[in-house]
C-alpha positions in Angstrom: 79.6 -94.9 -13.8 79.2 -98.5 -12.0 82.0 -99.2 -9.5 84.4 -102.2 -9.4 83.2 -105.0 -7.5 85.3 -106.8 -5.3 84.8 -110.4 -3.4 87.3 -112.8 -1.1 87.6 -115.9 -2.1 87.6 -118.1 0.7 89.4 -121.9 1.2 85.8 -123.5 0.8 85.2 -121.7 -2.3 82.9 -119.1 -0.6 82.9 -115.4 -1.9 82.4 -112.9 0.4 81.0 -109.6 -1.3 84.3 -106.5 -0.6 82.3 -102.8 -0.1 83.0 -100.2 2.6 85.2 -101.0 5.4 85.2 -104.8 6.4 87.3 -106.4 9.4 88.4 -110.3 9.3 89.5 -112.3 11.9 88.2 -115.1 14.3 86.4 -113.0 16.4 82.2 -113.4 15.8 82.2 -109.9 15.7 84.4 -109.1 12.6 82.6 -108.4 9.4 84.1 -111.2 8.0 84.7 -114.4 10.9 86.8 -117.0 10.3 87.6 -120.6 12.1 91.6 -119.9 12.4 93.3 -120.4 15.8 96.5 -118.8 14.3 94.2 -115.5 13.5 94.3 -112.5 15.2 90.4 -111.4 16.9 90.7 -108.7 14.7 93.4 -109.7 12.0 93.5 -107.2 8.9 91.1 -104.9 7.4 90.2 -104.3 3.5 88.7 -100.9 2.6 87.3 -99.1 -0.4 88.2 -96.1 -1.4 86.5 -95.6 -4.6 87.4 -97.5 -7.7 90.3 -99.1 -5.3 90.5 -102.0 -2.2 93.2 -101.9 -0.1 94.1 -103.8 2.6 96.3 -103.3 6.1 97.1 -105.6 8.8 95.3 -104.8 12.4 99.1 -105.2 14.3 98.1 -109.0 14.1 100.3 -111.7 16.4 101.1 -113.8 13.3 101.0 -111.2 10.4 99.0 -111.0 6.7 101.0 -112.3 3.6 100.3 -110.9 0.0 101.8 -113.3 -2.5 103.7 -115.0 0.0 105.4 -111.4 0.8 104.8 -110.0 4.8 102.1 -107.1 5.0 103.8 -104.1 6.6 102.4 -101.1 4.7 98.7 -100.0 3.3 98.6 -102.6 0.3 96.9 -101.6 -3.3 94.5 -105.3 -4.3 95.1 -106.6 -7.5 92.7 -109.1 -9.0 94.4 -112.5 -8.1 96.6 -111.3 -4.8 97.0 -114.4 -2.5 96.8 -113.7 0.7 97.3 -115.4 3.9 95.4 -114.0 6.9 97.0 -116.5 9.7 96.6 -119.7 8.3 93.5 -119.0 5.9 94.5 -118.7 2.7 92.1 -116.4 0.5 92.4 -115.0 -2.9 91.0 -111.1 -4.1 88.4 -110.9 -6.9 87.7 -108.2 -8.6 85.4 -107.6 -11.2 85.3 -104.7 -14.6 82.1 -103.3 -14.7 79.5 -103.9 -16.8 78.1 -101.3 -18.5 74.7 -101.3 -19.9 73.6 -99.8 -23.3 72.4 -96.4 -23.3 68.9 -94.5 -23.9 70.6 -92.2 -25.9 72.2 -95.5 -28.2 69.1 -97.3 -28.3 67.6 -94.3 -30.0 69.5 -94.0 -32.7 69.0 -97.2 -35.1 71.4 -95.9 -37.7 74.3 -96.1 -35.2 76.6 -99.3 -36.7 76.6 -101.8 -33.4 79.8 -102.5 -34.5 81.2 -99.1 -33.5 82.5 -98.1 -30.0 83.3 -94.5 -28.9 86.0 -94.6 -25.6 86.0 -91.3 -23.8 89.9 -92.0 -22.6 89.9 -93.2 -18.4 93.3 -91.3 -18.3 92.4 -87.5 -19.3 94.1 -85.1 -17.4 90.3 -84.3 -16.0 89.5 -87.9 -15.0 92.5 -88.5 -13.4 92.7 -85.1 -11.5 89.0 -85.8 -10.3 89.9 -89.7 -9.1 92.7 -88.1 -7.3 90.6 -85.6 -5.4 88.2 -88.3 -4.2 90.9 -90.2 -2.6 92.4 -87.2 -1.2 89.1 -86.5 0.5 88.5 -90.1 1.6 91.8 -90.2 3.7 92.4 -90.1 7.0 96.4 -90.9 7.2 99.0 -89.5 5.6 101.0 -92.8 5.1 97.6 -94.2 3.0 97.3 -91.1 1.4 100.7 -91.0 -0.3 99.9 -94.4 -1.3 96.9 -94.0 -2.7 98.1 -90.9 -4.9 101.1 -92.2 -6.4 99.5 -96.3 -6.9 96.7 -94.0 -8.8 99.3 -91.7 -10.7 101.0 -95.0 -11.9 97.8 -96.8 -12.8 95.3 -94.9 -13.8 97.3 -91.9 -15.4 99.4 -95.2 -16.5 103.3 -94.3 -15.8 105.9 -96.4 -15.0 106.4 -95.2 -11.7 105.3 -92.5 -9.5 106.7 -90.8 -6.1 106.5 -88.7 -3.3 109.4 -87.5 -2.0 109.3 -85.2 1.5 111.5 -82.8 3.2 113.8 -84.9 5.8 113.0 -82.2 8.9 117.4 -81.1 8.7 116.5 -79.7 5.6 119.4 -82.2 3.8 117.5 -84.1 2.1 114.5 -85.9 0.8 113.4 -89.4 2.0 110.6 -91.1 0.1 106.6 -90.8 1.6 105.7 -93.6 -1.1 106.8 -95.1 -4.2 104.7 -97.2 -6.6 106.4 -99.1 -9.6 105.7 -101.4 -12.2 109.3 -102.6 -11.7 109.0 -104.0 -8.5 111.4 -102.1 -6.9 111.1 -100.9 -3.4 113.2 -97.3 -3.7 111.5 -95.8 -0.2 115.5 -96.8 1.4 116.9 -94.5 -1.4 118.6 -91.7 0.3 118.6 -88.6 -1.8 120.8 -85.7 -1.4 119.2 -82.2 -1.8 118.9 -80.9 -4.9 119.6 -84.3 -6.5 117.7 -85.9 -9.1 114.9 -83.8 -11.2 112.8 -84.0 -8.3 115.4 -82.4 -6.2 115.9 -80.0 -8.7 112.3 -79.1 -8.7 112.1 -79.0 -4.8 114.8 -76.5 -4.6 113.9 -74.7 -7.3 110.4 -74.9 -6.7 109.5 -75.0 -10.2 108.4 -78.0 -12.6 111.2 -80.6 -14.1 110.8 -81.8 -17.5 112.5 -84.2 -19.4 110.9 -85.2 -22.4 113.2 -87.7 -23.5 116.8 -89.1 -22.6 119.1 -86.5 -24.9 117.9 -84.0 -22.4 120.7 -85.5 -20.4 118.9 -85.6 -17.2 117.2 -88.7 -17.4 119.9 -91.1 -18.0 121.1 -89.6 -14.4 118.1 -89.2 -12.5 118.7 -91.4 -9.6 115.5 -92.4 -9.0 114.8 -93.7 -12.4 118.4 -95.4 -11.8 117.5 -97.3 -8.5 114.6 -98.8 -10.7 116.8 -100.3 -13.2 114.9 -97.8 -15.8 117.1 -97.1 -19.0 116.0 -93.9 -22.1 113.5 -92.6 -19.7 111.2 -89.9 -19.5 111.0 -87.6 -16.4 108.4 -85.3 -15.2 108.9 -83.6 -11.5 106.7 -81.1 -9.6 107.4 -79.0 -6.3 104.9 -80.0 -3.3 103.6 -76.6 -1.4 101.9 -76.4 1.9 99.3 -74.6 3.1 101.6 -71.5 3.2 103.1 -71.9 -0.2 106.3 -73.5 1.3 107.8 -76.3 -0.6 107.4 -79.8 1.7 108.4 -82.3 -1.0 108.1 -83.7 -4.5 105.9 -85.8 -6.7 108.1 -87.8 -9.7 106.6 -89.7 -12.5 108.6 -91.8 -15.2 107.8 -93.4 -18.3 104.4 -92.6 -19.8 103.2 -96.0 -20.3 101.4 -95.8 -23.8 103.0 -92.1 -24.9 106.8 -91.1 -26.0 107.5 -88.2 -23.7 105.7 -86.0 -21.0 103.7 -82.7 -22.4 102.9 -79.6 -20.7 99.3 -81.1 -20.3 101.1 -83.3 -17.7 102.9 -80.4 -16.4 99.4 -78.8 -15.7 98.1 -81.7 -14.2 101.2 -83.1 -11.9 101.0 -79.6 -10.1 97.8 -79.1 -9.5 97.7 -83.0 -8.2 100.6 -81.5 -5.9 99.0 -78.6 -5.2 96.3 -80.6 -3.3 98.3 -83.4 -2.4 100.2 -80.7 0.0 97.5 -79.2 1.5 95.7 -82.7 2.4 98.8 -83.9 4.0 99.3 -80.9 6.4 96.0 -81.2 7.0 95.1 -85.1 8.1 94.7 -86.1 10.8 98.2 -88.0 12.2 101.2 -88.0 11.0 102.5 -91.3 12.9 102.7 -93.8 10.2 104.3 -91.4 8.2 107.5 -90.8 10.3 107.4 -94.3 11.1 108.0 -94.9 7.5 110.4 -92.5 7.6 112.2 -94.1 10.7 112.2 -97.3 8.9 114.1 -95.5 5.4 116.7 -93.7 7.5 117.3 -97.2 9.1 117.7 -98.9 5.8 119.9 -96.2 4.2 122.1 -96.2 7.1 123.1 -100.1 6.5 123.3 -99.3 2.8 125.6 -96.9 3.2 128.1 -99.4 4.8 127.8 -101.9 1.7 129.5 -98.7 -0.7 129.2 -101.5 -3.6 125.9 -102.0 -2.9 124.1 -103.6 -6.5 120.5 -102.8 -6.5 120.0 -106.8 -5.7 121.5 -106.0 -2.5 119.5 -102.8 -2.0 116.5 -105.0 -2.4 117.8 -107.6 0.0 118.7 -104.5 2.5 115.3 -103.6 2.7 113.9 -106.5 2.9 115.6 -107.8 5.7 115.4 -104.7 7.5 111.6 -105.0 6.9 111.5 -108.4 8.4 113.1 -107.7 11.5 111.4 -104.7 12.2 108.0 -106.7 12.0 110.1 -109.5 14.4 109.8 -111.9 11.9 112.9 -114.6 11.5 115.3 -113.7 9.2 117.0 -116.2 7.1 119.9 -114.7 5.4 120.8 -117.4 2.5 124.4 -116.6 1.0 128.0 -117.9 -0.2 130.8 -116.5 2.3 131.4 -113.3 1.8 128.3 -111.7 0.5 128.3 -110.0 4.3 125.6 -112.1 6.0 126.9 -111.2 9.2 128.0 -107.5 8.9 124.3 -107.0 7.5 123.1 -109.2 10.4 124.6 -106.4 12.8 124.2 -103.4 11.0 120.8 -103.9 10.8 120.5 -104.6 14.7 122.5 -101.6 15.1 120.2 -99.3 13.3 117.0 -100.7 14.4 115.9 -97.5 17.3 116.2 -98.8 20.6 118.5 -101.8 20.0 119.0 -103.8 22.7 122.1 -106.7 23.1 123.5 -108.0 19.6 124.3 -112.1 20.3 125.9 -114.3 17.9 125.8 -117.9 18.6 126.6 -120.7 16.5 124.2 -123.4 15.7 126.8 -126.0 15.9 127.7 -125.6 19.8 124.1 -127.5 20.6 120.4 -126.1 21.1 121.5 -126.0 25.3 123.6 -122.8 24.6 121.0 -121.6 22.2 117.8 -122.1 24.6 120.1 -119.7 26.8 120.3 -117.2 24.8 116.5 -116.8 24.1 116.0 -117.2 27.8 118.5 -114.3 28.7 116.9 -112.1 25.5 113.9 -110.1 25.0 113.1 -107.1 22.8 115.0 -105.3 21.3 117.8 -107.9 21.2 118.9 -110.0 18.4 119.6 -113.1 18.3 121.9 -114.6 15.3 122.3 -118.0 14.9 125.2 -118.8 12.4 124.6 -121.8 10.3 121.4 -123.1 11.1 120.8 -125.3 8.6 124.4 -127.2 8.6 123.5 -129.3 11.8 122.3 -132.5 12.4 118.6 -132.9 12.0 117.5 -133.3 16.1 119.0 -129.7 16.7 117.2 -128.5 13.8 114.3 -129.7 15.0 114.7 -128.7 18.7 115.8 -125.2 17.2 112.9 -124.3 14.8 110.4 -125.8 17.7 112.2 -123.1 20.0 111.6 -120.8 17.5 107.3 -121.7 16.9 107.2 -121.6 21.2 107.6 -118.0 21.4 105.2 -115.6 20.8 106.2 -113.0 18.5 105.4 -109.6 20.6 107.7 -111.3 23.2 110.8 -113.0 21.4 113.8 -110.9 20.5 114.8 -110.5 16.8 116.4 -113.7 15.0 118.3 -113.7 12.3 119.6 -116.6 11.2 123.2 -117.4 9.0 124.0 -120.0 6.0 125.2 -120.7 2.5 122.3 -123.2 1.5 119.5 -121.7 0.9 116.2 -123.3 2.0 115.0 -124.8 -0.9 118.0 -126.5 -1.9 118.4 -128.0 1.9 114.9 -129.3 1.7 115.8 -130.9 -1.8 118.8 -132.5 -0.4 116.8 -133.7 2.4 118.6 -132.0 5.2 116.4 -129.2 6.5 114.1 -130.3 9.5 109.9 -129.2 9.1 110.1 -127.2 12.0 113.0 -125.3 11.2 111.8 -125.1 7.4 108.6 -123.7 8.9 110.3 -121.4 11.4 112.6 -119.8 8.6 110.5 -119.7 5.7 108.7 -116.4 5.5 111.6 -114.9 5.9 114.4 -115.9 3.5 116.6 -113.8 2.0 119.3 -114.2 0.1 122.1 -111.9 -0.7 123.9 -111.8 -4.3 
C-alpha cells in the first residue's frame, strides 16, 4: 500500500518533501535550514512513523507553536497545522495516496468501472497490525502512549482513547496520554482507584463493557464526563506487564460510525494492551513519562483547591500550568473573582522546586518592577497585577523588560487583569510590546 506523503510549506511558498527523521532550524547543518534569528540551531524535529508525522520541539530558546497553541508534548500533524518554528511560519501538507489500478482489474473487462470494492481501513486486523508497527518504531514511552491512543481514536475511529498508569502509591491512576476529538485535555484528571470503567477494569483486571448508556455506567464514567461526552459507549481493558501484573488501563469512547462496542473490540482492545504493556516496560527511558506525570500531579493539586472547578476552568488550569512550566508569560484575563491570583500562587506553589512567589502591582511604576526581575531568577514567579490598566509608557517599558530576558534565565511571570487582550488592543490601550510580550500566553478564566 503507498504511504502518505507529507511536505512543509514554507513562507516563500517552497515545499519541502516530510520522510524519515528531519531537523529544522538555522543551523546549515539541519535537514531543513532556515534564515530565522529567533530560531533555535536545532529548533524542532518532524518524524515519521508510518502512515503518521509527528512533530517535537528540540528544548528550543523561543518554543514551536501549532495553531497558535505552545508545543510541549510529541504532537500528531494534521493536514493544515500552522506552525510557528521561531518566527517562520510554515503550514503541514499531507497528501492521500494515490492508488493505481490493478493487474488483477485490468484483466477482467466485464468488471463495471463504476463499481468499487473497500476492504474496511478499521478491521480489527488492520488496526492491530498499524498498532504493532508503531509500537516497534518507538523509542519513548511518552511518544509511545501517544502514538497508540491518537491511532486507536483515528484509525479504529473512536471518540476518544486513553492510557491510564498506576500512580507508583498504588492510589490511583494518572493519565500516560489522552487523545480526543473533543478537544479536551483530561491528562490533569485525577482518578481515584477503582473509579471509572477503567478503574474497574484495572482492579479487577478484566475487560469493562458498556454497550450503551442504560448500562448505567456510562453516564458516570468520569472520564467520558471530563470530556463533556453525554449517552456514551465505554469499552475498558486491563494493561499487564511483562509478568502479568496490571500497570494501567487503555479506555475508548464512542465508536465513531457504530452504536455500541462488540466483543470484536473486546478481542482487539486487549490484545492492543497486551503489547502496549510489554513495549512500555521495555523502552528504553522512562523520563518523559514521569515528567508528564509530574506535570498532572501538579495540575490536579491546584484543581483540587477550585472544589467548583467547571471543566472551562479545568481547561484554563492546565493550560496555565502548561505555560509556566515551559516559562512562557502567563496572562491571566478575568472579572474579579474568577481567582486570578489564588491560581497565580497555587500554581507557583505546586511547580517542583518553587522558588520566591512576588506580587507586585503594575501601577507602583516599572522602577519597582525592574527590581523585582533583577532580585529573581528561576524558579521564582513573578506576578504583576494589572498590567494592562497603566498608562501606555509603563506598558511599554514593561513588555520591553519582558522581550530583554532570555527565557532559560527569567523567572516565571504571570501577569493579572480583567481586560482581556483583544479587547485592550481594540480600545486602543494595550502597548505593542506588552501585546507582544503577553500574547502567547493568555488565558482567561470563566
Amino acid at each position: 500500500m503507498p504511504e502518505r506523503r507529507a511536505h512543509l510549506e514554507l513562507p516563500t511558498g517552497e515545499l519541502v518533501a516530510l520522510e524519515g527523521t528531519q531537523v529544522i532550524g538555522r543551523s546549515s547543518e539541519a535537514d531543513i535550514t532556515i534564515a530565522d534569528p529567533e530560531a533555535s540551531r536545532r529548533h524542532a524535529e518532524f518524524r515519521q512513523e508510518g502512515g503518521l508525522f509527528l512533530l517535537a520541539d528540540l528544548g528550543s530558546s523561543n518554543g514551536t507553536r501549532v495553531n497558535d497553541q505552545p508545543l510541549h508534548d510529541v504532537h500528531r500533524l494534521q493536514d493544515g497545522d500552522r506552525l510557528l518554528i521561531g518566527q517562520t511560519a510554515a503550514v503541514f501538507r499531507l497528501e492521500d495516496p494515490q492508488v493505481a489500478p490493478t493487474q488483477v482489474l485490468s484483466a477482467l473487462p466485464e468488471v463495471d468501472p463504476t463499481v468499487r470494492v473497500a476492504v474496511p481501513s478499521t478491521s480489527p486486523l488492520q488496526v492491530l497490525g498499524r498498532i504493532s508497527r508503531l509500537m516497534a518504531g518507538v523509542a519513548d514511552a511518552r511518544e509511545l502512549a501517544v502514538a497508540v491512543t491518537s491511532s486507536l481514536r483515528d484509525d479504529y475511529g473512536c471518540e476518544a482513547a486513553a492510557l491510564l498508569l498506576k500512580e507508583p502509591d498504588g492510589d490511583g491512576y494518572y493519565f500516560a496520554a489522552a487523545a480526543a476529538n473533543a478537544g479536551s485535555d483530561i491528562r490533569a484528571l485525577p482518578l481515584r482507584k477503582g473509579e471509572g470503567a477503567v478503574g474497574k477494569a484495572i482492579e479487577s483486571n478484566e475487560a469493562i463493557l458498556v454497550a450503551s448508556p442504560v448500562d448505567g455506567e456510562a453516564s458516570t464514567d468520569a472520564v467520558a464526563s471530563a470530556l463533556g461526552l453525554e449517552d456514551v459507549a465505554v469499552l475498558a481493558v486491563p494493561v499487564p506487564g511483562v509478568d502479568g501484573t496490571v500497570i494501567g488501563g487503555l479506555q475508548v469512547i464512542n465508536p465513531v460510525a457504530r452504536p455500541a462496542f462488540d466483543g470484536e473490540d473486546v478481542e482487539l482492545l486487549a490484545l492492543v494492551a497486551g503489547q502496549l504493556g510489554v513495549a512500555l516496560q521495555n523502552v528504553r527511558s522512562w523520563d518523559s513519562l514521569e515528567a508528564e506525570r509530574a506535570s498532572g500531579a501538579r495540575i490536579a493539586a491546584i484543581r483540587r483547591e477550585f472544589v467548583a472547578a467547571s471543566a472551562d476552568m479545568v481547561r484554563a488550569i492546565a493550560d496555565v500550568a502548561a505555560l509556566h512550566a515551559a516559562r512562557v508569560p502567563v496572562y491571566l484575563a478575568g472579572e474579579a473573582g474568577t481567582g486570578k491570583s489564588a491560581l497565580a500562587r497555587l500554581t507557583h506553589v505546586a511547580a517542583p522546586g518553587s522558588g520566591s512567589f512576588v506580587t507586585v502591582d503594575a501601577s507602583t511604576g516599572i522602577e519597582e518592577i525592574s527590581a523585582a526581575f533583577i532580585e529573581a531568577s528561576p524558579p521564582d514567579t513573578i506576578c504583576i497585577e494589572e498590567a494592562l490598566g497603566q498608562p501606555a509608557d509603563i506598558q511599554e517599558q514593561l513588555g520591553r523588560l519582558i522581550a530583554s530576558l532570555p527565557a532559560g534565565t527569567r523567572p516565571a511571570i504571570i501577569a493579572t487583569g480583567e481586560a482581556t487582550i483583544e479587547v485592550a488592543l481594540g480600545e486602543g490601550r494595550l502597548a505593542p510590546s506588552l501585546h507582544a510580550a503577553l500574547e502567547a500566553g493568555q488565558v482567561l478564566l470563566p
